[in-house]
mmCIF file of the N, C-alpha and C atoms, coordinates in Angstrom:
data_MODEL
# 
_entry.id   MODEL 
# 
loop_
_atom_site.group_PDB 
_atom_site.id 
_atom_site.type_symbol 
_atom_site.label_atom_id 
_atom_site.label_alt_id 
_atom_site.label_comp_id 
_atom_site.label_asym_id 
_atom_site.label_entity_id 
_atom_site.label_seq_id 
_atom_site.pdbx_PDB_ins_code 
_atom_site.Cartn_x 
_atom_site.Cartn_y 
_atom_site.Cartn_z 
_atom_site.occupancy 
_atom_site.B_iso_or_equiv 
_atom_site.pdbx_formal_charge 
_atom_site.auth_seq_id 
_atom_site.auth_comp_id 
_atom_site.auth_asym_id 
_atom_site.auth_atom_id 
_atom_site.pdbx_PDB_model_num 
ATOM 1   N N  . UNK A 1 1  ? 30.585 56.851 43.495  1.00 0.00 ? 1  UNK A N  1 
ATOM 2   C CA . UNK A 1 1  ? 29.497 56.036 42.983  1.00 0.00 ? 1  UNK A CA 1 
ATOM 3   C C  . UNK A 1 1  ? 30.074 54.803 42.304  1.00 0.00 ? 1  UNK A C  1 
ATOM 4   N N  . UNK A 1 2  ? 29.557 54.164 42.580  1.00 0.00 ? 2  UNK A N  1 
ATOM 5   C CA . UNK A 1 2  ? 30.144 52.357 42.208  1.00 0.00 ? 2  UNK A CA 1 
ATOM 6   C C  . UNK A 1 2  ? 29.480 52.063 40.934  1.00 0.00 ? 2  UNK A C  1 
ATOM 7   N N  . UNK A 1 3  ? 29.635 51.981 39.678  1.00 0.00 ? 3  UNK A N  1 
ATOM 8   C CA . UNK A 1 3  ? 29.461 51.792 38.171  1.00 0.00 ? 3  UNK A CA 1 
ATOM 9   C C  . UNK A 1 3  ? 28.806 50.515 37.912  1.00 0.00 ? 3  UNK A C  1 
ATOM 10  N N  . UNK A 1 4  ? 29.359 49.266 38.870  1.00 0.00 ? 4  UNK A N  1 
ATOM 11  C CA . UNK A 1 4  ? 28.674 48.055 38.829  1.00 0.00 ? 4  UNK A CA 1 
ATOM 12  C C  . UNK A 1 4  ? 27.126 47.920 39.311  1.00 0.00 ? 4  UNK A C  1 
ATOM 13  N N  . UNK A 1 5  ? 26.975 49.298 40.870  1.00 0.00 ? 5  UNK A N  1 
ATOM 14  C CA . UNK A 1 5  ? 25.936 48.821 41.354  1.00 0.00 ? 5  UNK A CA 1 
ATOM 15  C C  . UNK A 1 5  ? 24.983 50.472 41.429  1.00 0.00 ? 5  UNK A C  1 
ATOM 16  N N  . UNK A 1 6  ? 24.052 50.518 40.613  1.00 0.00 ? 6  UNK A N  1 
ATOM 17  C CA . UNK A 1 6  ? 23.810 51.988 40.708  1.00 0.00 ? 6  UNK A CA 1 
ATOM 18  C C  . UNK A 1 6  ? 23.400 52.565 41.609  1.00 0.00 ? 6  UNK A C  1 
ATOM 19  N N  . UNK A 1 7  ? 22.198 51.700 42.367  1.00 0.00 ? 7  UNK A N  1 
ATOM 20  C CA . UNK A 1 7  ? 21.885 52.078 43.486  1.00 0.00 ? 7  UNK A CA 1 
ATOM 21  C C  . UNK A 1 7  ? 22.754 52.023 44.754  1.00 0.00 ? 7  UNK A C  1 
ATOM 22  N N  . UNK A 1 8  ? 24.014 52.054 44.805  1.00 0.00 ? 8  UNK A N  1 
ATOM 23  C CA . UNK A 1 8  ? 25.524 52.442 45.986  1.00 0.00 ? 8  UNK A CA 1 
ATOM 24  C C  . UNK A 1 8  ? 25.865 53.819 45.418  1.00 0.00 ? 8  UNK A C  1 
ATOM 25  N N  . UNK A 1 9  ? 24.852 54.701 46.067  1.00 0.00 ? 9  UNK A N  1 
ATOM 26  C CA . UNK A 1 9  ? 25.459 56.215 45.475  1.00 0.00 ? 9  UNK A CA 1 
ATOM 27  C C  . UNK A 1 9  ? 25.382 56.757 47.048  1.00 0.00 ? 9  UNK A C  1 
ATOM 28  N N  . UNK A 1 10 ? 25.448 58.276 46.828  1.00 0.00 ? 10 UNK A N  1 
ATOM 29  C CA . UNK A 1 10 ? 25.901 58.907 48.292  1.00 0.00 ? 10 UNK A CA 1 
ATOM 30  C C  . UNK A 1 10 ? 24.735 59.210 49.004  1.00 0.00 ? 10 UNK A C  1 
ATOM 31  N N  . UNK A 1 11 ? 23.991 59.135 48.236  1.00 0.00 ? 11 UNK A N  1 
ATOM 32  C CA . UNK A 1 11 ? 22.641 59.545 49.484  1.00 0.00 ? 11 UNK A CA 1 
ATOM 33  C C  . UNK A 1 11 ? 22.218 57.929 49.861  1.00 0.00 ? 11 UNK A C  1 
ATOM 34  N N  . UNK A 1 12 ? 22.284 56.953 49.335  1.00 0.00 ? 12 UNK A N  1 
ATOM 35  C CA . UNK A 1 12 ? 22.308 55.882 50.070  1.00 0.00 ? 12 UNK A CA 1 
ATOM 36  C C  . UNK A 1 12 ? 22.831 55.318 50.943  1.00 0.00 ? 12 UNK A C  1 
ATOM 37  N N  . UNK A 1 13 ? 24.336 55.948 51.593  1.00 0.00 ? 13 UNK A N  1 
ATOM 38  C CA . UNK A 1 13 ? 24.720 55.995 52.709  1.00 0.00 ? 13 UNK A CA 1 
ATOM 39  C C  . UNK A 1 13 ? 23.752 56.939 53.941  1.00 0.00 ? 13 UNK A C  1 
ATOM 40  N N  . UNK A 1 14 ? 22.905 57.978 53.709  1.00 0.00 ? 14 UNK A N  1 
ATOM 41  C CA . UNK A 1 14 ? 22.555 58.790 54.552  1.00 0.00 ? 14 UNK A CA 1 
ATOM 42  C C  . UNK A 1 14 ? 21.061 58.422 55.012  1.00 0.00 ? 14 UNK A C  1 
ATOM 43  N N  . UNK A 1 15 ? 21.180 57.253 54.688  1.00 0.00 ? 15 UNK A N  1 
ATOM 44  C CA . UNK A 1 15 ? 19.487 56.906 54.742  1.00 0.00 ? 15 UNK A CA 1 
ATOM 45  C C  . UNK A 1 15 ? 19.269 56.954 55.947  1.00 0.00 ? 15 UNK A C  1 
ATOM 46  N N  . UNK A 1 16 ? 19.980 56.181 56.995  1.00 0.00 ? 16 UNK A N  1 
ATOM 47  C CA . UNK A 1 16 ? 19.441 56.272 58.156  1.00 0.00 ? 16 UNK A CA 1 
ATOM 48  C C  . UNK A 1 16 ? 20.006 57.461 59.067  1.00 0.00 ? 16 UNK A C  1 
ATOM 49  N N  . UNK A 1 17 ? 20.702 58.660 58.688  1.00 0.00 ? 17 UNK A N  1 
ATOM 50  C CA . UNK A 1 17 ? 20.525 59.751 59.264  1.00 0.00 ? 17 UNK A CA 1 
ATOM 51  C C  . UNK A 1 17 ? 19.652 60.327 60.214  1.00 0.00 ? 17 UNK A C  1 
ATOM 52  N N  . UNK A 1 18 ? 18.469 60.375 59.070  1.00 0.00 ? 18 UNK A N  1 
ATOM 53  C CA . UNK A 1 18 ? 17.354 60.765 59.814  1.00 0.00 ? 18 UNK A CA 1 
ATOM 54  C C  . UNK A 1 18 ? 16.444 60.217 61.167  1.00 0.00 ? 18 UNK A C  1 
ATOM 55  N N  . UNK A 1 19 ? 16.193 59.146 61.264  1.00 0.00 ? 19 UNK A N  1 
ATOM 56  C CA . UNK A 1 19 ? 16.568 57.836 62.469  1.00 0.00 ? 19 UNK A CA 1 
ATOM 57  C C  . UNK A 1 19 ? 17.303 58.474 63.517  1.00 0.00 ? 19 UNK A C  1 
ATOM 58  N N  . UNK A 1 20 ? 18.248 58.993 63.046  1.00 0.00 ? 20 UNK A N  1 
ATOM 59  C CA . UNK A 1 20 ? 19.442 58.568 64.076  1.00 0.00 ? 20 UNK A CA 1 
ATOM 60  C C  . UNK A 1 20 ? 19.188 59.864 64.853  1.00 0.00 ? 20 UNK A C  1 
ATOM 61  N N  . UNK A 1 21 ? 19.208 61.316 64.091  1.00 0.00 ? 21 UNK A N  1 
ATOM 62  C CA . UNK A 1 21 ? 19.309 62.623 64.211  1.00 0.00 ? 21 UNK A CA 1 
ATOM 63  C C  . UNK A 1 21 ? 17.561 63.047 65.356  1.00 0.00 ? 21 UNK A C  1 
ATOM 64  N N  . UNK A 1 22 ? 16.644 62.098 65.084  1.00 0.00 ? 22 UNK A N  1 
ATOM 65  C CA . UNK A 1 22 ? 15.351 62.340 65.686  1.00 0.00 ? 22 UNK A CA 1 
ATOM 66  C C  . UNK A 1 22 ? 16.027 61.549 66.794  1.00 0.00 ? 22 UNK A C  1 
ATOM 67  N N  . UNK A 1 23 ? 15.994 60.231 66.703  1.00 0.00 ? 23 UNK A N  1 
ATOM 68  C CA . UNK A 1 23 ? 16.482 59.601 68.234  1.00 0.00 ? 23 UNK A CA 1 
ATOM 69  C C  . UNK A 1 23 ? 17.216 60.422 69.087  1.00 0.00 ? 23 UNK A C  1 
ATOM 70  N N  . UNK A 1 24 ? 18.563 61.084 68.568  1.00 0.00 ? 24 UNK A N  1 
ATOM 71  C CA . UNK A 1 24 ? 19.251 61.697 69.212  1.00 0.00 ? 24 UNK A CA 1 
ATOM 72  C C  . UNK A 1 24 ? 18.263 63.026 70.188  1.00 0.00 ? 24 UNK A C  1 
ATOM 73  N N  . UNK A 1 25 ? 17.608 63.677 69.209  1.00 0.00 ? 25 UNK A N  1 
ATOM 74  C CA . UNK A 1 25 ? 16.830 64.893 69.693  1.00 0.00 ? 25 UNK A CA 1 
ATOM 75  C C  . UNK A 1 25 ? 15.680 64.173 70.974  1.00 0.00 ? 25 UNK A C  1 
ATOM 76  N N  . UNK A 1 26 ? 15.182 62.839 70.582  1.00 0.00 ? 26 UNK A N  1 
ATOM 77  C CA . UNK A 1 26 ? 14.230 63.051 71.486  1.00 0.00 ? 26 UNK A CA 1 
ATOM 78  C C  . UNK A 1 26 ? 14.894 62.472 72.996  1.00 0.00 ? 26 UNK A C  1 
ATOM 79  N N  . UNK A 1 27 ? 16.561 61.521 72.558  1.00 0.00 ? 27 UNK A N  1 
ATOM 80  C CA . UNK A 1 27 ? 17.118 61.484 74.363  1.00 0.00 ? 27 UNK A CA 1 
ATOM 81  C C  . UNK A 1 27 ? 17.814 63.342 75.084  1.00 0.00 ? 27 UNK A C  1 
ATOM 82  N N  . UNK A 1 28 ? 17.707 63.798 73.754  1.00 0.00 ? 28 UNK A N  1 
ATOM 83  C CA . UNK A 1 28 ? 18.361 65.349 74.682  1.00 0.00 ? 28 UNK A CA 1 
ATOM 84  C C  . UNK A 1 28 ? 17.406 65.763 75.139  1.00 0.00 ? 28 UNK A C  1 
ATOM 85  N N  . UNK A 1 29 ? 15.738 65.952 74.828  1.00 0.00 ? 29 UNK A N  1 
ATOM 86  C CA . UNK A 1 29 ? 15.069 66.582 74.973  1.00 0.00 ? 29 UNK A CA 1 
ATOM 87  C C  . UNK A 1 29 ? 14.325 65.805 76.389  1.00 0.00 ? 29 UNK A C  1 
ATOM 88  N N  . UNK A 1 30 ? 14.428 64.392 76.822  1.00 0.00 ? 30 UNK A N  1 
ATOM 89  C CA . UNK A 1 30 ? 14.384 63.922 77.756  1.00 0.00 ? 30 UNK A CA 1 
ATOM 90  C C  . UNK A 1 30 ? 15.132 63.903 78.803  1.00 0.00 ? 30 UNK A C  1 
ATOM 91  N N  . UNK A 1 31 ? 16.720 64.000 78.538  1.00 0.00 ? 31 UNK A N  1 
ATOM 92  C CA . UNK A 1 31 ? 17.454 64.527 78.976  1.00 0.00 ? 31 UNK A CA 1 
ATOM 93  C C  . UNK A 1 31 ? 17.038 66.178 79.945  1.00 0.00 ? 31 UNK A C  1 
ATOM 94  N N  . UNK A 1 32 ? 16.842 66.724 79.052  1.00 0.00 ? 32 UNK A N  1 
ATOM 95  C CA . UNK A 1 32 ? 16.697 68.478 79.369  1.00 0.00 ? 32 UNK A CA 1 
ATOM 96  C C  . UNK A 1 32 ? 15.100 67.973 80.894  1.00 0.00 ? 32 UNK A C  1 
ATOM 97  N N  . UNK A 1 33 ? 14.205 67.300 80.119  1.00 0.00 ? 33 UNK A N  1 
ATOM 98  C CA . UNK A 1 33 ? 12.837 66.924 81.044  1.00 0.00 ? 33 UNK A CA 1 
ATOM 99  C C  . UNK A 1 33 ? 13.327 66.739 82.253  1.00 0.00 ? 33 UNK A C  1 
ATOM 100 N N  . UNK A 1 34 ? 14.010 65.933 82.475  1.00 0.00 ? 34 UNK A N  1 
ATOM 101 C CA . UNK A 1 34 ? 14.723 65.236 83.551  1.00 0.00 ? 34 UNK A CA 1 
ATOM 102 C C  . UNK A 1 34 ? 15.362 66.118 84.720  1.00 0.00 ? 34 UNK A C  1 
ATOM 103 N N  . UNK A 1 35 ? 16.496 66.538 84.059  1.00 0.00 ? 35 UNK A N  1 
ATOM 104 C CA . UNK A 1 35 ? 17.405 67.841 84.712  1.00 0.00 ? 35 UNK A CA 1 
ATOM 105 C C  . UNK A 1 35 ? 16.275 68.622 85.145  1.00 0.00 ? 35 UNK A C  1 
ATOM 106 N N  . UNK A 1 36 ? 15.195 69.163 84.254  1.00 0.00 ? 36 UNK A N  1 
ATOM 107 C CA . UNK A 1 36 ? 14.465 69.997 84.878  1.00 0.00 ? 36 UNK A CA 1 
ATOM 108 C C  . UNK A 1 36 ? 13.645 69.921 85.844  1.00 0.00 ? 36 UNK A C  1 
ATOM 109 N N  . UNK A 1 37 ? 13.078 68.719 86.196  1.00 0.00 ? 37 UNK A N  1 
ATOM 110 C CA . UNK A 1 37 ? 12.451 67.815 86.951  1.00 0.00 ? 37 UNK A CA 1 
ATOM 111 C C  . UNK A 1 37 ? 13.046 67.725 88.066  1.00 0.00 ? 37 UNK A C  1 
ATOM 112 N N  . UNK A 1 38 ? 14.569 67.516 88.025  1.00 0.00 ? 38 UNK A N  1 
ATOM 113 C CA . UNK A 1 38 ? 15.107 66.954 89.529  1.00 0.00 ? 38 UNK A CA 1 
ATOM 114 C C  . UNK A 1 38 ? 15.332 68.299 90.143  1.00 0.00 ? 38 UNK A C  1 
ATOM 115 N N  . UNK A 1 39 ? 15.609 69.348 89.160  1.00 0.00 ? 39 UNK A N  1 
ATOM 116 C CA . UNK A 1 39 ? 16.611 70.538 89.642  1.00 0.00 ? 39 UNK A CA 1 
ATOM 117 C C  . UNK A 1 39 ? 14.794 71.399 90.472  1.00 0.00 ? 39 UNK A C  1 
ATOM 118 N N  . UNK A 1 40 ? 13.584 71.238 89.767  1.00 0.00 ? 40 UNK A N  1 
ATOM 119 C CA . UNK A 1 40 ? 12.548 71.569 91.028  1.00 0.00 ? 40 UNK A CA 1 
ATOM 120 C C  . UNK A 1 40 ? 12.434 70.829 91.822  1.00 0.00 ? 40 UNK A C  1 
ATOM 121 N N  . UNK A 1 41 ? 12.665 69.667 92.027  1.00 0.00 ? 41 UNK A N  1 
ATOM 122 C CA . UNK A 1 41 ? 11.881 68.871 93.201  1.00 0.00 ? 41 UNK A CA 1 
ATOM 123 C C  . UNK A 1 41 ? 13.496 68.967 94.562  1.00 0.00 ? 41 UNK A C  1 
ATOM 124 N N  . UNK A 1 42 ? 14.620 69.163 93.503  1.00 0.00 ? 42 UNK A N  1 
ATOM 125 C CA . UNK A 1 42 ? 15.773 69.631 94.596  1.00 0.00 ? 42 UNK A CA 1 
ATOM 126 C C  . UNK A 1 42 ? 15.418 71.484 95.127  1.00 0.00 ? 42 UNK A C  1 
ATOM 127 N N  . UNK A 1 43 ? 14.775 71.978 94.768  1.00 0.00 ? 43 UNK A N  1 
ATOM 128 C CA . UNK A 1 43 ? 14.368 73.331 95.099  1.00 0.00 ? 43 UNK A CA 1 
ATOM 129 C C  . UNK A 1 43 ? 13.495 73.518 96.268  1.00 0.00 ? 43 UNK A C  1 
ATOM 130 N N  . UNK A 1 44 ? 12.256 72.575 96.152  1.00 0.00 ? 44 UNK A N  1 
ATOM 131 C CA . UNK A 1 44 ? 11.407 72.329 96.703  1.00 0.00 ? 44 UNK A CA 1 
ATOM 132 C C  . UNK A 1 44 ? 11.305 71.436 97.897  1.00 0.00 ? 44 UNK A C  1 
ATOM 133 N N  . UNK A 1 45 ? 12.205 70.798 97.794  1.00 0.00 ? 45 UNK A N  1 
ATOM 134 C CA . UNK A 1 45 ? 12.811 70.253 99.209  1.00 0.00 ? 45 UNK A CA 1 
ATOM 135 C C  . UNK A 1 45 ? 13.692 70.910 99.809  1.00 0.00 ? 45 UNK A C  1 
ATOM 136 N N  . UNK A 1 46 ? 14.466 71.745 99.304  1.00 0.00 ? 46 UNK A N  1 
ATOM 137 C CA . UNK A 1 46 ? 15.259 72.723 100.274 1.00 0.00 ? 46 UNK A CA 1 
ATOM 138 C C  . UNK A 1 46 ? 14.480 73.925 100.361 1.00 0.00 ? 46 UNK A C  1 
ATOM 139 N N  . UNK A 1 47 ? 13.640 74.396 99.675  1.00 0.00 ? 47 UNK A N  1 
ATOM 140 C CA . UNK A 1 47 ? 13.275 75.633 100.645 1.00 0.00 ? 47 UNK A CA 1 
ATOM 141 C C  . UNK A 1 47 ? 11.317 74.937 101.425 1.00 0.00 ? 47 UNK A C  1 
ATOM 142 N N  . UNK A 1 48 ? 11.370 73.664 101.764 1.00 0.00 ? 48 UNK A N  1 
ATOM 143 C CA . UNK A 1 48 ? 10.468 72.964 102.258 1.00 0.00 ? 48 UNK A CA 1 
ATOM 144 C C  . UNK A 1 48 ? 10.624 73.435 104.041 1.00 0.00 ? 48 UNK A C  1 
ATOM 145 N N  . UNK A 1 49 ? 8.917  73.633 104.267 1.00 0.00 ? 49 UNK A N  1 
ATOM 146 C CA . UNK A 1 49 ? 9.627  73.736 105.686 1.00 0.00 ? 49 UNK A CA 1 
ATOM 147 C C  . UNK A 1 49 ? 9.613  72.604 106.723 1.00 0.00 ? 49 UNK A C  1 
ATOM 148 N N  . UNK A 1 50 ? 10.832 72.740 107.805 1.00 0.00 ? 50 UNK A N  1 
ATOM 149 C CA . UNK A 1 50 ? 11.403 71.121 107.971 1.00 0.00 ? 50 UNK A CA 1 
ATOM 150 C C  . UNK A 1 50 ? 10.508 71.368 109.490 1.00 0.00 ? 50 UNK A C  1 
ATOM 151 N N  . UNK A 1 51 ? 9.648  72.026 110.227 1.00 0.00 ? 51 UNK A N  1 
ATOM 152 C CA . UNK A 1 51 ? 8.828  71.751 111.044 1.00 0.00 ? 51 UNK A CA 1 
ATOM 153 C C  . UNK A 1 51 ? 8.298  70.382 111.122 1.00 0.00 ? 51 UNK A C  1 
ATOM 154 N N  . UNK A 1 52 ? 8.663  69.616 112.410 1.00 0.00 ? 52 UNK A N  1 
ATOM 155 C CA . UNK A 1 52 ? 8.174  68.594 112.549 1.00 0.00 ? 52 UNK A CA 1 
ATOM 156 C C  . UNK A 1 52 ? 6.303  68.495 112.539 1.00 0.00 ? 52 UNK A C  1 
ATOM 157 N N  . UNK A 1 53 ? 5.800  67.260 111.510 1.00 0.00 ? 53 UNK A N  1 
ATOM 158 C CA . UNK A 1 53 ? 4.180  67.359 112.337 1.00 0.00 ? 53 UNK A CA 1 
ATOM 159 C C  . UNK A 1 53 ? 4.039  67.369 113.690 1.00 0.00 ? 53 UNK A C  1 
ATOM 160 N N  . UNK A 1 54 ? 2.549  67.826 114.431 1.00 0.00 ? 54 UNK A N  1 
ATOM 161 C CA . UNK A 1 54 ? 2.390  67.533 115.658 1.00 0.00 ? 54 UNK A CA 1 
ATOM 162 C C  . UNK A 1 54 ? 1.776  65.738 115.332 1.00 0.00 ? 54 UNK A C  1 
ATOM 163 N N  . UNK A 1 55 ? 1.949  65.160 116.276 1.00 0.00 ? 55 UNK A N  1 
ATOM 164 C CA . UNK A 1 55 ? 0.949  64.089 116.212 1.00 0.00 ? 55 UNK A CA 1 
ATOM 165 C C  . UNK A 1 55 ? -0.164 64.125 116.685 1.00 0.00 ? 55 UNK A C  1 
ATOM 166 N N  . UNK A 1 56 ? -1.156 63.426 115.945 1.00 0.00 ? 56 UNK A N  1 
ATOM 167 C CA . UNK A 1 56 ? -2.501 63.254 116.902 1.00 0.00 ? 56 UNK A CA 1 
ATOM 168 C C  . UNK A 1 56 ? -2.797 61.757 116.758 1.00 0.00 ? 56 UNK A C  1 
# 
């Protein structure tokens, strides 16, 4: 803690923690959306059946 300036104490370094710690959570959790997203639509095209249409 700095004597000259009172308000330079240790939780005033951590201010933007919280910021940082939500941002982080909501790219993992988009992250996770994503992966989960591609890993069905890669499922669903391989067990798709590859029968050509007839035309009309």
């Amino acid at each position: 803690m700095d004597p000259a300036n009172p308000m330079n104490c240790g939780m005033m370094d951590m201010q933007g923690m919280g910021w940082m710690m939500g941002g982080m959570a909501l790219v993992s959790i988009l992250t996770v959306v994503l992966l989960v997203l591609g890993i069905a639509a890669l499922w669903k095209y391989l067990r798709a059946d590859r029968k050509p249409r007839a035309e009309t």
